[in-house]
N, C-alpha and C positions, 0 to 999 in steps of 0.2 A: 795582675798576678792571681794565681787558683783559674779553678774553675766555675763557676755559678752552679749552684744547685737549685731546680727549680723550687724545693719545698721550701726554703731559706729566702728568696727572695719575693720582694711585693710582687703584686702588679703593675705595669708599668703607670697605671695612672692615680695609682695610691697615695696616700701622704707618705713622706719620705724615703720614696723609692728613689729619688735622686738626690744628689748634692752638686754644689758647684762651689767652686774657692777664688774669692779673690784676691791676690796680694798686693800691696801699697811700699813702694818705696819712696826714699828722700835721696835724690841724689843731689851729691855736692861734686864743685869741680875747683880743686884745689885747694881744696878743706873748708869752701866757704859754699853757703846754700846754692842751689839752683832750681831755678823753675823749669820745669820737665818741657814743659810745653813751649817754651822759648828753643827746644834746639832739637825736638822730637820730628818733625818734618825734615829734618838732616839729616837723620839716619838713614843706613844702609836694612831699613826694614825688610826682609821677606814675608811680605804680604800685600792685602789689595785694603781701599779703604769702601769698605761697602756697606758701613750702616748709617743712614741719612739720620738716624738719633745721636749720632753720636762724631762731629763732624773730624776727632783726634783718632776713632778706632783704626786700627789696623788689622785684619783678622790674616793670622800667619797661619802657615801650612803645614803647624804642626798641629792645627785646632783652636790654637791660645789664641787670648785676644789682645794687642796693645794698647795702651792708650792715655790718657794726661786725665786724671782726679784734681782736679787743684795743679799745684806743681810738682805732683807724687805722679811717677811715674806708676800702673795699675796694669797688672796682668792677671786674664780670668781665663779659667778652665772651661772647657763645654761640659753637659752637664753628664758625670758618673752615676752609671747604674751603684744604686747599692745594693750590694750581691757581696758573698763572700771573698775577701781580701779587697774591698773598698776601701779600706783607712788606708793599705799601704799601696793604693793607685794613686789616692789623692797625694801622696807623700810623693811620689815619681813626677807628679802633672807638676809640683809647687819648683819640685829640683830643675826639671827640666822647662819652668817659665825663667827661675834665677841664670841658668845657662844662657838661654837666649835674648835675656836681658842685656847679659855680660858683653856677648857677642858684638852686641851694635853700639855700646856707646863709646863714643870717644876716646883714646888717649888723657888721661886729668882727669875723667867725671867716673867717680866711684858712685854706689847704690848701696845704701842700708836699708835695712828690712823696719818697715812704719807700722804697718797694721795689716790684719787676717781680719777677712769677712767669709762667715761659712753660711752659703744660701741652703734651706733645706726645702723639695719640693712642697705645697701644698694643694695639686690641681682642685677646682671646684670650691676652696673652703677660703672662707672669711679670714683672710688671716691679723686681722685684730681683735678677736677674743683669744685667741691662740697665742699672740703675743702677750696681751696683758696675763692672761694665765700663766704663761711662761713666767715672767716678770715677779710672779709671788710663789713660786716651785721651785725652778730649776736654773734660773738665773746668777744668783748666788756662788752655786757649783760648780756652772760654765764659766765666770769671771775667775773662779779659784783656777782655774786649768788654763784659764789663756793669760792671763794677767800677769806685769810684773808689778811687785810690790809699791813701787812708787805711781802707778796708775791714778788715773781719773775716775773709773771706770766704764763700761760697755754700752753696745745702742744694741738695741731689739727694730727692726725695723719692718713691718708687716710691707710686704711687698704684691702685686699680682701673681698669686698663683706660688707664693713662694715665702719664705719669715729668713730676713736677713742676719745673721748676729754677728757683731763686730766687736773686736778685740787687740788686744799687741801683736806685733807679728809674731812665730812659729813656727818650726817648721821641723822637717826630721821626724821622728817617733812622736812628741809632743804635737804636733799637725793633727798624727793621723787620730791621736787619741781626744783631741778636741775635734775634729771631724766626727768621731763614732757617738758619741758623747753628744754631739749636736744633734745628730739625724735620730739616734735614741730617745731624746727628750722631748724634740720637737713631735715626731709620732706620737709617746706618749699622751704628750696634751692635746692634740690634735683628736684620738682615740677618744679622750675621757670628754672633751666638748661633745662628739657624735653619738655620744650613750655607752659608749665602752664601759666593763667594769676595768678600772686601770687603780692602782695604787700610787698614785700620785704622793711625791713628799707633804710636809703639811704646810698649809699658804702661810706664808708670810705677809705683813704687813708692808708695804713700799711703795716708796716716792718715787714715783715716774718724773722724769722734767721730761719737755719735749726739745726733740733734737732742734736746733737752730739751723740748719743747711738744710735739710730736707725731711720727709716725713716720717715719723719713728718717735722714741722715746730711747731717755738715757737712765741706766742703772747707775749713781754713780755710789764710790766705794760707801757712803753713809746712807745710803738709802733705805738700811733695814733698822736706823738708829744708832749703829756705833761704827766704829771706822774697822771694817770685816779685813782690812787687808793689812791691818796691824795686827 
């Protein structure tokens, strides 16, 4: 949606010039759990499986990718330029993964929405000081906008080339304004590491625990000392 203006948009190899969304569902079949991947090679998928990391992916030809997280069925966006009217592309790419979700499963097996992972690019930079930076800034803020009240809280996850942040699923308007909100933040501190003057919020104190499945750290709701989501 809009058009890119070039003064408004990074360079393509800048920090936060891209974003990418992945979404997590839980499908059940006949109102009791199901493991995705138990019946994910049945489907009538339109697509090819062509990434050797990933022996579940399906990459469809609408761009999205398919594929089995655990027993959560995971749909991921290729990666959006951010350019003017980006929050509400990512809002179209999430509607239109829900769609083709719908499409192929089953008769009986329904899909609720588990969890939002917003990747922000970071070509060339370290992304664990970036992280932990994040983690005593802007982290807090981000859990306020994705989070529902009864939550655990979030994972910060420094990735190659990229700082992963996960949360409750969203989607709609709420998406796009956690999308904006991510690639905002994440620039920010990205900037203030490389010598930027950037006005950054003021650091907080905070318990990182490290994520137990893979590598990251978790924000969880008491990690600044009192229960923030009360």
């Amino acid at each position: 949606p809009g058009s890119p203006g070039a003064c408004c948009s990074p360079a393509p190899d800048a920090p936060g010039s891209l974003v990418g969304l992945e979404h997590e569902y839980s499908p059940t079949r006949d109102g009791q759990p199901l493991d995705f991947r138990t019946i994910l090679h049945t489907l009538p998928v339109p697509g090819l499986r062509l990434d050797p990391g990933d022996i579940n992916a399906y990459r469809l030809r609408s761009g999205l990718a398919l594929t089995a997280d655990g027993a959560e069925a995971e749909l991921a966006t290729p990666p959006i330029s951010v350019q003017p009217g980006f929050a509400a592309e990512v809002e179209l790419w999430a509607a239109m993964a829900r769609t083709q979700l719908d499409a192929v499963l089953p008769a009986g097996v329904e899909a609720s929405g588990y969890s939002t992972h917003i990747s922000v690019a970071l070509p060339g930079v370290d992304g664990e000081p970036v992280a932990r930076l994040y983690a005593r800034t802007f982290a807090a803020a981000f859990a306020f906008l994705i989070e529902n009240t009864d939550s655990q809280g979030i994972y910060i996850r420094p990735r190659t080339g990229r700082l992963e942040l996960c949360g409750d699923f969203v989607d709609g308007p709420r998406l796009g304004a956690v999308a904006a909100f991510a690639v905002g933040s994440v620039r920010a501190c990205a900037a203030a590491l490389a010598g930027a003057s950037v006005d950054l919020p003021p650091l907080l104190r905070v318990e990182l625990l490290p994520c137990t499945d893979r590598y990251g750290w978790r924000v969880l709701r008491r990690a600044y000392g009192t229960d923030m989501y009360a």
